[in-house]
N, C-alpha and C positions, 0 to 999 in steps of 0.2 A: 300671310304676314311673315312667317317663319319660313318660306322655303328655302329661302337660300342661306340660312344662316350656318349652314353644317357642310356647304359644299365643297370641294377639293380645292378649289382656291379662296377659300378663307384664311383671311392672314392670321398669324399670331396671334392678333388683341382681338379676335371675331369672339359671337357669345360663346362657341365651343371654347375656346383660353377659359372664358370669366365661368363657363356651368365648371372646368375640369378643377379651378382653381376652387370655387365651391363645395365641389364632393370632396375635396384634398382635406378641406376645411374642418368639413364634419366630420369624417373620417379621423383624423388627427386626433379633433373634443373624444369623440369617444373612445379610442383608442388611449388617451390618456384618462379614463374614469373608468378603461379596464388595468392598469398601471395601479389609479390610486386603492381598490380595493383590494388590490393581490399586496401592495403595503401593507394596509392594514392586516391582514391575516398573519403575516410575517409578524408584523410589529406586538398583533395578540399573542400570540404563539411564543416570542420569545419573551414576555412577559406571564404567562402561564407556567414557562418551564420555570424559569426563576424561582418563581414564587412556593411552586409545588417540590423543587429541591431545596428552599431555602435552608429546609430545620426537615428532621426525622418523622416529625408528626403531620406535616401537611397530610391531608387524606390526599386517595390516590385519583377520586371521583373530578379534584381537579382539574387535572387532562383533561378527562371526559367532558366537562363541560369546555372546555376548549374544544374539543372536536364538535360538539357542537352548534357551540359561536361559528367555526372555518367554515362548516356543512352550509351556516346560514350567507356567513360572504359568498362562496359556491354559486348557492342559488340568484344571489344579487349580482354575480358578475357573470353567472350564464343568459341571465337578463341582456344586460350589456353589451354582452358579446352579439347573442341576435340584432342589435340594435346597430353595434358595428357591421355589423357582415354584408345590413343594408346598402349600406354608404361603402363601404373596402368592394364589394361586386360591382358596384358601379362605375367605381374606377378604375378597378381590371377590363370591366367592358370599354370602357374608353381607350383605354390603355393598348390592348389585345386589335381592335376595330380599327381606331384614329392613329396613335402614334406610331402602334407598332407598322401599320401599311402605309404611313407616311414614308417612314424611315426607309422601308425595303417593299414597296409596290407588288415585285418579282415574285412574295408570298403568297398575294391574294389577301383578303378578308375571310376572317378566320369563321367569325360567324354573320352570315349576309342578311342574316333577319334580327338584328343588333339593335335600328334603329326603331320597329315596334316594339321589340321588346323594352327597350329602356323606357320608347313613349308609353306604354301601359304600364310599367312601372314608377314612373310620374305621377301619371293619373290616379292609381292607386297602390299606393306604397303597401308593400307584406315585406315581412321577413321571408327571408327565402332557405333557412335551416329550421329544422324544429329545437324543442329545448332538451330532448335530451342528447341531440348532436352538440349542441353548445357546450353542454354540459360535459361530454365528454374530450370536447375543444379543449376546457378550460382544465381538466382534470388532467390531459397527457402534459398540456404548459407547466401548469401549476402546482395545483393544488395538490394532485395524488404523492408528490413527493413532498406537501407538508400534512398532508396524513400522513405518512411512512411514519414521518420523524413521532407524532406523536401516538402512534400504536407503540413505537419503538421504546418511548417514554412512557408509557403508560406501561407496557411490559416489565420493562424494567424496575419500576416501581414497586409490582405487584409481586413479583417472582424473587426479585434480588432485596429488595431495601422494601418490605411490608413495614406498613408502620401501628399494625397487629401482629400481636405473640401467634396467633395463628400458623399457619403454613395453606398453601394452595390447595384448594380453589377458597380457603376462606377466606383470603386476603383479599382476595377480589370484591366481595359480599359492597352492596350499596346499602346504607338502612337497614330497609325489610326484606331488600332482592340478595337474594345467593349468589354467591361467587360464579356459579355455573352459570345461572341462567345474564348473570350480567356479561360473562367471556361470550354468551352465546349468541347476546345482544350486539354487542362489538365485535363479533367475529361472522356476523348473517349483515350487518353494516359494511364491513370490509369487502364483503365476497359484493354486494351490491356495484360499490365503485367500483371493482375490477371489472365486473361485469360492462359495467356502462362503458368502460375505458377502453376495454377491449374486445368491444363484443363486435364482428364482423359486418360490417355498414357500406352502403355506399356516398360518399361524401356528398353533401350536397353545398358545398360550402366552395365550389371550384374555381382555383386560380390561387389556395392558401397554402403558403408554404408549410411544411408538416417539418417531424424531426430527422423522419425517414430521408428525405431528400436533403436539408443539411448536410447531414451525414454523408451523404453520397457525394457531395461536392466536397467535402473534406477528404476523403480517397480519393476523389480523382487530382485534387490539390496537393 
């Protein structure tokens, strides 16, 4: 029933236009419901800071529970992002296979086993990254620069403007937890995300533009 729906002379409006317009579709939804939680983080974040600089006495634990509220968007938007990457691969394989050897034939097809694979991936949909790939997606994008900001604030809190007569490490002190063992909490936290962010991988996420490559088109720009 389907054989000829994908073949070289299928016009514009053929089902490959209406599947490619499709994946655009979905792609797009979730790409914007990875948008709207990285607002929201933002939007918590600069509502924590306020709040926690208002007056001399805010505690400093503040922050801290800001980091983590963000830790918990983190995990809801590395969800997401697996869910995008679904639908974003799909369309680079259309992309890569259909338009681009449309355009210039003289390339060849880039990968000539494209169309089982897409059809097994019909058949049964996976995520095709793991979550702590995601995870580290979202954290080079996003988020590890709004941890920065609030280790930065939460530093600064503790060290320069304690809102104890103390001096460090009692400033830091939660409740019943000591100053130390709370820096050491927030600071085996921190080595964590770096780790994830930068720990030596092979992508599996292929055809997604990274920073490294902007960058590069910016020099040669």
């Amino acid at each position: 029933m389907g054989r000829g729906f994908f073949e070289e002379s299928s016009a514009p409006g053929s089902a490959m236009a209406h599947l490619y317009r499709g994946e655009i579709h979905r792609m797009k939804l979730w790409r914007e419901r990875l948008d709207r939680t990285s607002n929201w983080a933002v939007t918590l974040i600069a509502a924590i800071l306020t709040y926690a600089f208002s007056s001399a006495t805010r505690p400093h634990y503040v922050i801290l529970v800001g980091v983590v509220m963000v830790t918990i968007f983190l995990v809801i938007e590395a969800r997401r992002y697996r869910g995008y990457d679904m639908w974003r691969s799909r369309v680079r394989m259309l992309q890569r296979n259909v338009f681009a050897y449309s355009l210039d034939p003289s390339q060849g097809i880039e990968d000539p086993d494209w169309r089982p694979r897409l059809s097994r991936d019909y058949r049964e949909p996976r995520a095709k990254i793991s979550y702590e790939e995601a995870t580290a997606h979202r954290l080079r994008r996003v988020y590890l620069p709004l941890f920065t900001v609030l280790l930065a604030a939460w530093l600064f809190r503790v060290l320069v403007t304690p809102t104890t007569g103390s001096g460090w490490p009692a400033s830091a002190a939660v409740g019943s937890v000591s100053g130390l063992a709370t820096a050491g909490l927030v600071g085996a936290f921190y080595a964590v995300l770096v780790a994830i962010t930068f720990r030596p991988r092979v992508w599996q996420a292929t055809g997604e533009l990274r920073r490294s490559d902007v960058g590069a088109w910016n020099d040669i720009e």
